[in-house]
C-alpha positions in Angstrom: 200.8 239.0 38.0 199.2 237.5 40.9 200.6 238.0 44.6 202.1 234.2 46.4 201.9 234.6 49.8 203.2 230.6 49.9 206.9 231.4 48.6 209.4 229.7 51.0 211.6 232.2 52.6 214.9 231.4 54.0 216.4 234.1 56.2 219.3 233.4 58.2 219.0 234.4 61.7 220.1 233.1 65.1 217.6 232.5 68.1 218.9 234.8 70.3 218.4 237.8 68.1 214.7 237.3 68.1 214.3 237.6 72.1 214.3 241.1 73.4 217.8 242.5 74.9 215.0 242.7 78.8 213.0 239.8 78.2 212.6 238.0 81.5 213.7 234.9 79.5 217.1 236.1 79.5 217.0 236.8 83.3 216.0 233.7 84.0 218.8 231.9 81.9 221.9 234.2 82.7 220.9 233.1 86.8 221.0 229.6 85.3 224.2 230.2 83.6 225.4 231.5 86.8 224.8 228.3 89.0 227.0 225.6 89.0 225.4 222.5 87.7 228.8 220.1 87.8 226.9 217.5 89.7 224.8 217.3 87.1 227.1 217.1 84.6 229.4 214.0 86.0 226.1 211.7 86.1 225.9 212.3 82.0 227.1 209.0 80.7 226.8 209.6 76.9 229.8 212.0 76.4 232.0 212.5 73.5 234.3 209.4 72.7 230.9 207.2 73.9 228.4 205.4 71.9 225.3 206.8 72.7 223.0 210.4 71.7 224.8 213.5 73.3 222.4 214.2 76.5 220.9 217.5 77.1 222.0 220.1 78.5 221.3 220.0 82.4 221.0 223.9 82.2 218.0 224.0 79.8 216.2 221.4 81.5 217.3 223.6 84.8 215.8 226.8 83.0 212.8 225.7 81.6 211.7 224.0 85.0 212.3 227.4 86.6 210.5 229.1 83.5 207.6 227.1 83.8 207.6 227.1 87.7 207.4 231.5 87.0 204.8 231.3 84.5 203.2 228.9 87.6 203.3 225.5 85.4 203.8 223.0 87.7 203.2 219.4 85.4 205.3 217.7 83.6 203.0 216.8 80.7 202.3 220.7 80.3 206.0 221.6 80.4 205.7 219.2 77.8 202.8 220.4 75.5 204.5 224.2 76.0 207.5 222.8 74.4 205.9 221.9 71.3 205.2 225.5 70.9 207.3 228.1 68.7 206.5 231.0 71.4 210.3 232.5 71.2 210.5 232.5 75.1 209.8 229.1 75.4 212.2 227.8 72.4 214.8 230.2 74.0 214.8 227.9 76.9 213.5 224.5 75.6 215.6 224.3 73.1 219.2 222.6 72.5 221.0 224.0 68.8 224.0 222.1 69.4 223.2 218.2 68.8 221.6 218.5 65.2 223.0 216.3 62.6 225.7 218.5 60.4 224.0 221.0 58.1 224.7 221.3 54.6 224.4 224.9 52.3 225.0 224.7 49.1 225.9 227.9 47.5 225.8 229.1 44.0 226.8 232.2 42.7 224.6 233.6 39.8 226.2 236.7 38.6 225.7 236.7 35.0 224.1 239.4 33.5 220.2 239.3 32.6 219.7 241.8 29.3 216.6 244.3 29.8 213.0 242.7 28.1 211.7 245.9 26.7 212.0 248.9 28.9 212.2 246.3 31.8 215.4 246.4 33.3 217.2 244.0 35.4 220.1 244.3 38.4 223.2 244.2 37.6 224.4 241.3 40.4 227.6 241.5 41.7 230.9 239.4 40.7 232.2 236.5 42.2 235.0 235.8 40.2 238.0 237.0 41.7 239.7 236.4 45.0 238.6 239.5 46.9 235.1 238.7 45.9 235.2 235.3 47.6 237.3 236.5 50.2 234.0 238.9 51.1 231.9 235.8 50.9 234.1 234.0 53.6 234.0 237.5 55.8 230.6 237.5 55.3 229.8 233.7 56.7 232.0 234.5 59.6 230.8 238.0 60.4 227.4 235.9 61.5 228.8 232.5 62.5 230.9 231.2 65.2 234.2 229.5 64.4 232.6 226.5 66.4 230.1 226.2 64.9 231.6 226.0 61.3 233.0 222.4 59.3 235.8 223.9 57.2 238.1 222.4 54.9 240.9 222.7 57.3 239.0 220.4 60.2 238.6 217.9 57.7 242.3 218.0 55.8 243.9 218.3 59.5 247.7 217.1 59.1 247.7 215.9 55.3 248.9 217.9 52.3 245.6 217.9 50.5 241.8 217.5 51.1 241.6 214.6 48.3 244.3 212.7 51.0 242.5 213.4 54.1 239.1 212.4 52.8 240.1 209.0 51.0 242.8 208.3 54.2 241.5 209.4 57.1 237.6 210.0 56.5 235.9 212.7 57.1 235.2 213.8 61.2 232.5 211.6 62.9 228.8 212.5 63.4 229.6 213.1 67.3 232.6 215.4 66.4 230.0 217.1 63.8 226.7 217.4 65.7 225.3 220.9 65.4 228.0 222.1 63.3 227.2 224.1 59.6 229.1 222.9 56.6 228.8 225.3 53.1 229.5 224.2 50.0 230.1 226.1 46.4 228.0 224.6 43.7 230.0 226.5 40.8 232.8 225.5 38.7 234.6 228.0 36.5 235.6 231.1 36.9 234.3 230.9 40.5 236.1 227.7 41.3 239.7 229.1 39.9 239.1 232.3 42.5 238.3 230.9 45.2 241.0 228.3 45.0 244.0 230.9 44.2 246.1 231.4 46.7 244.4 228.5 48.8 245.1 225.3 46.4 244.4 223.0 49.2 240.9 225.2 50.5 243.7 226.5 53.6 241.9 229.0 55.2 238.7 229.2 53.6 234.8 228.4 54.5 233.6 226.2 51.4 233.9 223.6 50.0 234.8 223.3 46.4 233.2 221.0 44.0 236.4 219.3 42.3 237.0 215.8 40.7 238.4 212.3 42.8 241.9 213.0 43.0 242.4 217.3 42.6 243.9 218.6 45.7 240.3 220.6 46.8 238.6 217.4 46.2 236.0 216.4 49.4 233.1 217.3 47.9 232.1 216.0 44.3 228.6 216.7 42.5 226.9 214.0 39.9 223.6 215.5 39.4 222.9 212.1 37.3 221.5 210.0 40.6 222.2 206.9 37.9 226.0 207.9 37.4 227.4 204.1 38.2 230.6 205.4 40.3 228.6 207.4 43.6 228.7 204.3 45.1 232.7 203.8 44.6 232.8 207.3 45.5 230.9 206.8 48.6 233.1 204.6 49.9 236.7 206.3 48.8 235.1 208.6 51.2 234.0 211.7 49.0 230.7 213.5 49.6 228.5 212.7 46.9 225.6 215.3 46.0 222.9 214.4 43.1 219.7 215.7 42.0 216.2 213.9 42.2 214.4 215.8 39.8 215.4 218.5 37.7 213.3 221.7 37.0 209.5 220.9 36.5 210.4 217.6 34.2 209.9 214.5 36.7 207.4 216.4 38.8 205.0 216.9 36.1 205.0 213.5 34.7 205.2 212.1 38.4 208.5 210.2 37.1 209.9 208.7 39.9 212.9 206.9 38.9 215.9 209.2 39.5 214.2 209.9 42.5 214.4 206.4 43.8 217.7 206.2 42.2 219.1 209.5 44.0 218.0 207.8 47.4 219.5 204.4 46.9 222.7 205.4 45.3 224.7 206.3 48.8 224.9 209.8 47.8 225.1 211.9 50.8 223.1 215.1 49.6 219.9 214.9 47.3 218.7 217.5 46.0 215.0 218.3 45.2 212.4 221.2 43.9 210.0 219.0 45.7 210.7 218.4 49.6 207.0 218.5 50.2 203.6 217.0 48.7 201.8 220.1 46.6 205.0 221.6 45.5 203.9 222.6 42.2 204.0 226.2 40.8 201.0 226.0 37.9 200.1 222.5 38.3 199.6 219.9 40.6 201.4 216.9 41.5 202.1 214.1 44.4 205.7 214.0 43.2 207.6 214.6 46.2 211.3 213.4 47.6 211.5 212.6 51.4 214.2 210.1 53.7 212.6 206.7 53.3 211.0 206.1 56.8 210.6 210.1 57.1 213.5 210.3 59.4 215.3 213.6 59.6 218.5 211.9 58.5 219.1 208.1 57.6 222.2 205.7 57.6 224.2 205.3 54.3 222.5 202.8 52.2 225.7 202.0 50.8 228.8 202.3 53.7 227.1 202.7 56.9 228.0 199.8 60.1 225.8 197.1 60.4 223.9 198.1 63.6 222.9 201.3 62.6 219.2 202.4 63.3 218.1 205.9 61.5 215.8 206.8 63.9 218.7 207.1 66.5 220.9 209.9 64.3 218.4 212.5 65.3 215.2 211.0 67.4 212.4 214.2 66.6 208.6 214.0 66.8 207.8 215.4 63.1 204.6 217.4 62.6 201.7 215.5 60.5 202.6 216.2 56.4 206.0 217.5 56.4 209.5 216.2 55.5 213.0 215.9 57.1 215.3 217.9 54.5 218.4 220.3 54.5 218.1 223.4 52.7 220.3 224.5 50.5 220.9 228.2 49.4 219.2 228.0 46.0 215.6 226.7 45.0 216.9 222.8 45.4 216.1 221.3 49.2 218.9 218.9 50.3 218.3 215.3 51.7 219.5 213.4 53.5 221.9 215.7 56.1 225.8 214.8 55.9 227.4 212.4 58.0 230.6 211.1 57.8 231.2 207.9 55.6 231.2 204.9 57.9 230.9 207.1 60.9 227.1 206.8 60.8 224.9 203.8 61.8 222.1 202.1 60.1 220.8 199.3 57.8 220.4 200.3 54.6 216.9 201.7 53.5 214.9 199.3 51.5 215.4 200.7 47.7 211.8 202.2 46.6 210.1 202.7 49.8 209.5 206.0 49.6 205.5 206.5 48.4 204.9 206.4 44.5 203.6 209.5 43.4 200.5 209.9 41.4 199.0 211.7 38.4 199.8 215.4 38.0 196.7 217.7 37.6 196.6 221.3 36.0 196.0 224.1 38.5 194.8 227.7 37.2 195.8 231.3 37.9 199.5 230.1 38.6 202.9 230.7 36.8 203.8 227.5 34.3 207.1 227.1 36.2 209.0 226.7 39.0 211.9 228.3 41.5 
């Protein structure tokens, strides 16, 4: 056994639990809070309803001026550079949460039993296949997020009987109705599926989304982990959510096989999924195999549906560190990408089939597990 102190960790925790209850940070923003910065406001011209990237709060760019002007920073350029920091003080006040493009988790509930290997014995994990079990996962995803903050099925189905109707009638909400908004969706069918749904045919009241077939009543979100399956494109545009896989396990990674890859990211699918978000992925070998948004944008128009007009760059406009990747995360080992946005409510030309880098030859690297996630 050999320690990896390079294991990806996701924890889920909100920004304003990592500030001290007394640090100054907080003084500074509750007097900002307290001022009233309406002038401000009514000169914003990109509002809801109005082409155009939501603006910026006026009271963070109020804060960190008075921030910087305490911590006796008086130019622009190093109000600037402190930004790029990740000192929590200063994301506390540089930072806006509520613009993002929507985020996608994809859960899936492993709770079958793993037999002991000699006198090795593994947990037990708990059940999800009954109602109150999935009525603990819903508790659970509101205990720590705000109702605002959430895409349910019910903001999507609004007035229509079922979710299949309101997705293939009406579409699904815009990207501005959806910026910085969390969206989860349940990976499982089965058992897990049949729970979940009981008592809530239509998804009424609950947190995920189901994976279903076109036409069932949960139906909004609908897996083909096949990026070559020849109907995500028809689904794309009956206005379903498509999720597909680039890779699967170690196979295309080791043999730097790119072809579902590029497949995944031309087929319109709105999700794809990867072990590989990120150049040097490999656990007990090495490979350039990796999955990224052609043009490395954090999240791209629909190669298949999106308006003619629309530029990629524009969905979310970020700086992006040297050697890293835009993706979503998903709760298991897969990485998601591209991030959701509504079909046909999104704007860019289509990305140029192939363009992301070809990967090149895989070599062995010792003292490393033979596997991956």
């Amino acid at each position: 056994m050999v320690a990896q102190r390079d294991q990806v960790e996701l924890r889920a925790c909100d920004l304003d639990s990592l500030l001290g209850s007394d640090h100054a940070a907080r003084t500074v923003w509750a007097f900002v809070q307290s001022l009233d910065l309406e002038p401000l406001h009514t000169k914003i011209k990109a509002v809801e309803g109005v082409a155009g990237r939501p603006a910026i709060d006026p009271a963070i760019l109020v804060a960190l001026w008075l921030w910087a002007t305490i911590d006796g920073v008086g130019s622009a350029r190093e109000i600037d550079r402190l930004c790029e920091r990740d000192d929590v003080d200063i994301v506390y006040v540089c930072t806006s949460w509520d613009s993002h493009v929507p985020i996608a988790i994809l859960l899936e509930f492993q709770d079958d039993e793993v037999p002991p290997v000699g006198d090795l014995p593994f947990v037990v994990p708990d059940r999800f296949d009954t109602p109150a079990a999935m009525d603990s996962v819903d508790a659970e995803i509101r205990s720590i997020m705000d109702p605002d903050d959430l895409l349910t099925p019910d903001d999507v189905r609004g007035s229509r009987a079922t979710l299949d109707e309101a997705v293939t009638t009406d579409g699904w909400p815009t990207l501005g109705e959806s910026r910085g908004k969390v969206m989860f969706m349940m990976d499982n069918a089965g058992a897990q599926r049949t729970a979940y749904l009981d008592g809530h045919p239509n998804l009424e009241g609950r947190v995920l989304f189901t994976k279903a077939e076109p036409g069932e009543p949960d139906a909004g979100f609908v897996s083909r982990n096949d990026p070559t399956s020849a109907d995500i494109a028809d689904l794309v545009r009956a206005g379903y959510m498509v999720r597909t896989r680039a890779d699967v396990e170690t196979v295309e990674a080791r043999a730097n096989d790119t072809t579902k890859r590029d497949a995944a990211l031309a087929s319109g699918a709105q999700w794809v999924s990867t072990d590989y978000p990120v150049r040097d992925y490999g656990v007990g070998f090495a490979t350039d195999y990796f999955v990224e948004i052609p043009g490395g944008t954090v999240a791209r128009c629909n190669p298949v549906d999106a308006p003619v007009g629309c530029v990629s760059a524009d969905l979310e406009p970020v700086e992006l560190p040297p050697d890293t990747t835009s993706t979503t995360t998903g709760i298991s080992t897969s990485m998601s990408v591209p991030p959701p946005t509504a079909p046909g409510s999104t704007t860019s030309a289509p990305a140029t089939p192939g363009s992301t880098a070809p990967a090149q030859g895989a070599r062995p690297v010792a003292l490393r597990p033979s596997f991956t996630g």
